[in-house]
Backbone as a ProteinNet text record, in pm:
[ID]
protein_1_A
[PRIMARY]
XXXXXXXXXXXXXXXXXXXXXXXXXXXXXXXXXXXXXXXXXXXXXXXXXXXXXXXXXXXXXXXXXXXXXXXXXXXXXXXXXXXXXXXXXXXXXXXXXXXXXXXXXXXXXXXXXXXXXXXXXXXXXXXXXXXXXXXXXXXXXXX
[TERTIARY]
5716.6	5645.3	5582.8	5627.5	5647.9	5485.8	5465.3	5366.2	5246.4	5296.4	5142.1	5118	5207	5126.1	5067.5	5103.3	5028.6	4916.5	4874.8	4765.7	4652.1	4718	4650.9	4565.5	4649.5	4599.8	4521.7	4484.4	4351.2	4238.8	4291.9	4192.2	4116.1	4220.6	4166.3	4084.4	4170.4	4106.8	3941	3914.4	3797.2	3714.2	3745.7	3694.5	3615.7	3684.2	3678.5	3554.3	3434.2	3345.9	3320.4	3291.8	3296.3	3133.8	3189.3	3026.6	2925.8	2924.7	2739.4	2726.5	2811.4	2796.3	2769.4	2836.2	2844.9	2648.4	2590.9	2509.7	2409.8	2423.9	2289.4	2293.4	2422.5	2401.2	2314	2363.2	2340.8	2155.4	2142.4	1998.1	1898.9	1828	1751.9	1583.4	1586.6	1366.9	1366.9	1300.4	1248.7	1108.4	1068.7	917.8	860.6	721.4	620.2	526.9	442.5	360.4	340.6	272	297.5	388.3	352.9	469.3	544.1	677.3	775.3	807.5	860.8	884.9	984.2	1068.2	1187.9	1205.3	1327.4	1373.8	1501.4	1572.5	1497.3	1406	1275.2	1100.9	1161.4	1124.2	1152.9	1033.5	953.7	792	728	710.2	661.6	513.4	450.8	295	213.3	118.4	84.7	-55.6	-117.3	-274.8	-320.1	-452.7	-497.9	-533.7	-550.9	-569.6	-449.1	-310.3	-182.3	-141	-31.1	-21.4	-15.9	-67.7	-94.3	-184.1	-289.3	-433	-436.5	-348.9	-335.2	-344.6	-232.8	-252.6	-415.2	-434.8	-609	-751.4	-688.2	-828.8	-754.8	-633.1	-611.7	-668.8	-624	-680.8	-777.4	-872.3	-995.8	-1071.7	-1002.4	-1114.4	-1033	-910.6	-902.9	-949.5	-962	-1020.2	-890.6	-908.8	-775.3	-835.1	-708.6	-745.5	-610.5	-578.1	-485.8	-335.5	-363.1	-273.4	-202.6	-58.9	26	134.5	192.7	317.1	287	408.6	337.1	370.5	316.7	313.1	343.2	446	491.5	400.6	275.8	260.1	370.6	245.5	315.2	231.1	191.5	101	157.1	89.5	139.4	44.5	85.6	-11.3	92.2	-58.7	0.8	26.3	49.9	16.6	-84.2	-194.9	-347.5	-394.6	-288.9	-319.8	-417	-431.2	-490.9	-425.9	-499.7	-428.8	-437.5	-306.1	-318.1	-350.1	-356.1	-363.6	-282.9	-282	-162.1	-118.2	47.3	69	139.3	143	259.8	417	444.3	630.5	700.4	638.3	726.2	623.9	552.1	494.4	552.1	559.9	613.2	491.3	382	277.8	193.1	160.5	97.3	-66.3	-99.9	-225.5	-303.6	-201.5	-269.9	-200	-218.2	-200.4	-318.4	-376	-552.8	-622.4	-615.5	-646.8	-563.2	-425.3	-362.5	-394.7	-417.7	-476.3	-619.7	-694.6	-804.5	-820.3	-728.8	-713.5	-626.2	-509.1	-476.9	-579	-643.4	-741.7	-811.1	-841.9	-992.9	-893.4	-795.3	-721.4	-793.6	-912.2	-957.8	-812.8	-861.3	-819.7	-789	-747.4	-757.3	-567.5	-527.8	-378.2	-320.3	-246.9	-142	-72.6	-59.5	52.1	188.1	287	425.5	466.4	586.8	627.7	757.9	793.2	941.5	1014.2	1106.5	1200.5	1107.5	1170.4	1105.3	939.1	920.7	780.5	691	752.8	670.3	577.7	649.5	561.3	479.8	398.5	306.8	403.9	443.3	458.6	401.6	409.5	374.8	491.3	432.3	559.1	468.7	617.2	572.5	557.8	432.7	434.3	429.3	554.8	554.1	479.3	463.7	444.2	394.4	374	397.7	234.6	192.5	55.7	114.9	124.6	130.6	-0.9	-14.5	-161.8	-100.9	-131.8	-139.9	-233.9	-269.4	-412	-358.5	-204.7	-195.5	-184.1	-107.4	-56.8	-265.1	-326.6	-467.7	-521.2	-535.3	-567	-515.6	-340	-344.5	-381.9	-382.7	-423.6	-559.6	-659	-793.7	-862	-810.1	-884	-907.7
-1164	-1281.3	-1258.3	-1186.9	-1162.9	-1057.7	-979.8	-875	-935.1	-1071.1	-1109	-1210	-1282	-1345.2	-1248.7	-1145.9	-1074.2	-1024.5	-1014.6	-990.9	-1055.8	-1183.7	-1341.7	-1399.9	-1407.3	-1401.3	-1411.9	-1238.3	-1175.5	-1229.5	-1195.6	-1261.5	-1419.9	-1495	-1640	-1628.1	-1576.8	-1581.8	-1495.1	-1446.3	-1373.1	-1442.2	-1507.2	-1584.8	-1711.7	-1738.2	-1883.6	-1909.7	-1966.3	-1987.3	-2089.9	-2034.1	-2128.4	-2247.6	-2375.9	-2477	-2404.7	-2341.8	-2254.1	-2226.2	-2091.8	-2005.2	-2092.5	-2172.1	-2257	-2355	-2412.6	-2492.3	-2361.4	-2208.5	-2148.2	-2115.6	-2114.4	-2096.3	-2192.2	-2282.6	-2436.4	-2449	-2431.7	-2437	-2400.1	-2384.7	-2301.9	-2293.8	-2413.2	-2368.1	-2364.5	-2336.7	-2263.4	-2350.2	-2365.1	-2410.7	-2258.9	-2308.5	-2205.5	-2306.1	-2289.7	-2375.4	-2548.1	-2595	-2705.9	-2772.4	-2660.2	-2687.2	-2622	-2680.5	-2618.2	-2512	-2451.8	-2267.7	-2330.1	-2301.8	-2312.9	-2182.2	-2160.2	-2018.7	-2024	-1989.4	-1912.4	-2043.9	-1892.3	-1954.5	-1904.8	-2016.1	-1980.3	-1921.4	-1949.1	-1871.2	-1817.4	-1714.8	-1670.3	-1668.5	-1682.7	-1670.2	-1543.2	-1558.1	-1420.2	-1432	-1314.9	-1285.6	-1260.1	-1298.6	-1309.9	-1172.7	-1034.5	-877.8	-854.7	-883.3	-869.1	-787.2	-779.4	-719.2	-580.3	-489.7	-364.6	-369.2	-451.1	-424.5	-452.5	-518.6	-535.8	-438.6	-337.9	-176.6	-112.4	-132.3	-58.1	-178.9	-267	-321.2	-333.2	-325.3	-284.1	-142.9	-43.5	139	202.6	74.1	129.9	105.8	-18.2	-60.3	-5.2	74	122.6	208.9	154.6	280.6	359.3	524.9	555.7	665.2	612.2	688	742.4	826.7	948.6	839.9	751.1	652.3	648.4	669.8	665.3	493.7	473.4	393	286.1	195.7	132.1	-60.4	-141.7	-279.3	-393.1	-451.8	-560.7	-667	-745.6	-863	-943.4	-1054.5	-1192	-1310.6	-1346.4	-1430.8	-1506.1	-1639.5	-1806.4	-1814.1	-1806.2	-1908	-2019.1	-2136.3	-2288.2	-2299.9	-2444.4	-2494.3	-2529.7	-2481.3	-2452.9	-2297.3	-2258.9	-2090.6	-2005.9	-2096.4	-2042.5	-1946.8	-1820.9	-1748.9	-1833.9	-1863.3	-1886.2	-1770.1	-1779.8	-1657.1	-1579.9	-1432.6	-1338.3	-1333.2	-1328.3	-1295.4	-1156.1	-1087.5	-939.6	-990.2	-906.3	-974	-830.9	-715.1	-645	-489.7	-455.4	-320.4	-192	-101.4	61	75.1	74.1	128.4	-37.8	-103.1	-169.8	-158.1	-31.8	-21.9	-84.6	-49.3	-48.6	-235.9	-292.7	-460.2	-507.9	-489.3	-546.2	-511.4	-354.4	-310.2	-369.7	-367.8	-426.4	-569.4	-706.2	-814.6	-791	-683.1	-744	-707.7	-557.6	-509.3	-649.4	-711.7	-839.5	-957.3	-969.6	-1093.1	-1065.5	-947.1	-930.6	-944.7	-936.4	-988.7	-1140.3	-1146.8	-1273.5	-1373.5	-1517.7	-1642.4	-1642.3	-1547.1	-1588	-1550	-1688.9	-1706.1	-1810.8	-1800.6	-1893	-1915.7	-2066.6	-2079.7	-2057.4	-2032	-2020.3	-2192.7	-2172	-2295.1	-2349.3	-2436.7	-2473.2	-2566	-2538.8	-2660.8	-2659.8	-2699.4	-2730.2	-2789.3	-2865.4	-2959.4	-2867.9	-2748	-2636	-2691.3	-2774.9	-2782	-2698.9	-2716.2	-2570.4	-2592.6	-2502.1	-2497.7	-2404.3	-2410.1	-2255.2	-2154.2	-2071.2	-1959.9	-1843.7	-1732.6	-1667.5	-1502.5	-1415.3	-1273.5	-1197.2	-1127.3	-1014.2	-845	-810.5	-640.4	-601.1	-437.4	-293	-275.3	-239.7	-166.2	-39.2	113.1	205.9	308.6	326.8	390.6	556.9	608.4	762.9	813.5	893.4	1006.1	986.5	1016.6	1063.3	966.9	807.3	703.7	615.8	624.8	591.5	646.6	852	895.6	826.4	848.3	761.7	667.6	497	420.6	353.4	462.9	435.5	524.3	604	644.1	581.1
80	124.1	261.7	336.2	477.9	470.3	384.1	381.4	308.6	215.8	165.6	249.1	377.3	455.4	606.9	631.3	693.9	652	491.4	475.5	472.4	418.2	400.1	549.9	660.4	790.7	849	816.2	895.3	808.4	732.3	618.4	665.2	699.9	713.3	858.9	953.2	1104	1033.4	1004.8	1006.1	921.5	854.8	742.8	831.1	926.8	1004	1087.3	1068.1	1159.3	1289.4	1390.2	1471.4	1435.7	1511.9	1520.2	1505.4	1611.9	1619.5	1505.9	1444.6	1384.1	1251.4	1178.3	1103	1072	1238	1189.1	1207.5	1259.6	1212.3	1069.3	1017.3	857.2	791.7	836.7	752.7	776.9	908.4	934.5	879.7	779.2	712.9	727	846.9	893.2	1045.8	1087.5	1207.3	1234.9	1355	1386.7	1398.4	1356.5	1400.8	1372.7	1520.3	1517.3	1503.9	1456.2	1413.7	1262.6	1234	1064.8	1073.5	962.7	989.1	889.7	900.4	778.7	747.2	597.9	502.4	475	488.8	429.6	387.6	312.8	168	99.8	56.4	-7.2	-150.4	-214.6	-372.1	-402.3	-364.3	-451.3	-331.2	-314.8	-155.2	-189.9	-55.2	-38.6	-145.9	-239.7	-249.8	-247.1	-193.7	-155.6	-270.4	-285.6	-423.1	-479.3	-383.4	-452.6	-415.7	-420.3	-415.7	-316.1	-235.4	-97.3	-58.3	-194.2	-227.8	-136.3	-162.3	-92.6	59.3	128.7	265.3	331	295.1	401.2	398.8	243.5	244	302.3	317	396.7	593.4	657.1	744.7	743.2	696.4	720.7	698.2	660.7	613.1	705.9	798.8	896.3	1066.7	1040.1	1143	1225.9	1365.4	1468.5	1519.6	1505.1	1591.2	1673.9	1825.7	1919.2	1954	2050.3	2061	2086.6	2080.8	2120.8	1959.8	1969.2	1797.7	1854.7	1723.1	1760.4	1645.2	1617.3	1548.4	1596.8	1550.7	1551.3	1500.9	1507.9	1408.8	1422.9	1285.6	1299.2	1239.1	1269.1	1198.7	1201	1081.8	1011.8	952.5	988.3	918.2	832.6	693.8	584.2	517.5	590.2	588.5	455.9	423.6	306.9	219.8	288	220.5	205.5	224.8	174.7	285.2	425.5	513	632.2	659.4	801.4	881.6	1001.5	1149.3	1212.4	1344.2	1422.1	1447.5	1397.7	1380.5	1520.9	1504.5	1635.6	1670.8	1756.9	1734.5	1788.4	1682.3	1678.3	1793.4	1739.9	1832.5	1854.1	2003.3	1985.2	2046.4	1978.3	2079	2166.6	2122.9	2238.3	2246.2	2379.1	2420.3	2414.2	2416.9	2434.6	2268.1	2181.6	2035.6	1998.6	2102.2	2026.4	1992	2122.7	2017.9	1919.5	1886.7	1752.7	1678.1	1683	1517.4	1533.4	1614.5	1615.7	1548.6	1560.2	1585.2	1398	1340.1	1202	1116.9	1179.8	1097.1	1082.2	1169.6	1143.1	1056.3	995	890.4	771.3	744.4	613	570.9	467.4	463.4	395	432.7	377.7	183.1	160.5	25.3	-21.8	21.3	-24	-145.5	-215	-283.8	-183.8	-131.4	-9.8	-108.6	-7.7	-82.7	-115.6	-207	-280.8	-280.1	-315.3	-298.3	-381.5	-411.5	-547.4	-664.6	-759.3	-881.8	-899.7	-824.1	-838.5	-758	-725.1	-659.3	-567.9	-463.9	-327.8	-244.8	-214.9	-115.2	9.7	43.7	191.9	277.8	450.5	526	515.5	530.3	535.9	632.4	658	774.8	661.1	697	629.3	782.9	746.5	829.8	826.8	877.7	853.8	961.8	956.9	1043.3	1039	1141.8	1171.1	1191.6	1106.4	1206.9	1221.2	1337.5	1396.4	1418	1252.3	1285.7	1152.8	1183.8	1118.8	978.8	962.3	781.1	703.6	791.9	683	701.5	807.3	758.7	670.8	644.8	544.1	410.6	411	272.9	200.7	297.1	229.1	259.3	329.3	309.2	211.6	145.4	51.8	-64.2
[MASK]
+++++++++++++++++++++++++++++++++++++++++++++++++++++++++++++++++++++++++++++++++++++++++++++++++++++++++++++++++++++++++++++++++++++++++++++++

């Protein structure tokens, strides 16, 4: 008895969440912007030439200069299937933010906003992704 409540225990203490920890579970949207994001998206946003085509109209229209590294955006499409203004979430090289701003903005307006519950509400939701600025991953997906 003595050895299955020592095992039982640790078990519970670790198991145990504190307040915080508890209402960030519970919490499930975030502001951005003026609307608010839900996450988990039951039906996520999808671009109408499917997000295959994102890297090849970013690398087709990239300029590269001796400058490498790469760029996290981050793009709001509302509930009308429209881009907000991309913002960068995280860069290794500074110099290359305005190129990947200036390569996310030409992603035209043509979204399915994402959806939610059964009666499949439009909502905004947030699309993330990587700019990386080097010679071979542009060769690949601008050809």
């Amino acid at each position: 008895m003595k050895k299955l409540l020592i095992c039982i225990i640790p078990l519970l203490i670790l198991s145990c969440k504190t307040d915080k920890e508890k209402s960030e579970l519970t919490d499930e949207s975030t502001q951005y912007g003026m609307d608010e994001i839900i996450d988990p998206i039951e039906y996520r946003a999808e671009f109408e030439y499917g997000l295959d085509s994102i890297p090849k109209i970013i690398y087709s229209n990239m300029i590269l200069t001796d400058e490498k590294g790469t760029v996290w955006i981050s793009i709001k499409i509302d509930s009308t299937g429209n881009i907000e203004k991309p913002k960068i979430m995280k860069s290794e090289n500074d110099k290359l933010n305005s190129e990947a701003l200036r390569l996310a903005e030409l992603i035209p307006n043509l979204w399915n906003p994402a959806e939610l519950g059964p009666e499949r509400t439009k909502i905004a939701s947030i699309y993330n992704f990587p700019i990386k600025f080097d010679k071979a991953v542009k060769t690949l997906y601008s050809e």
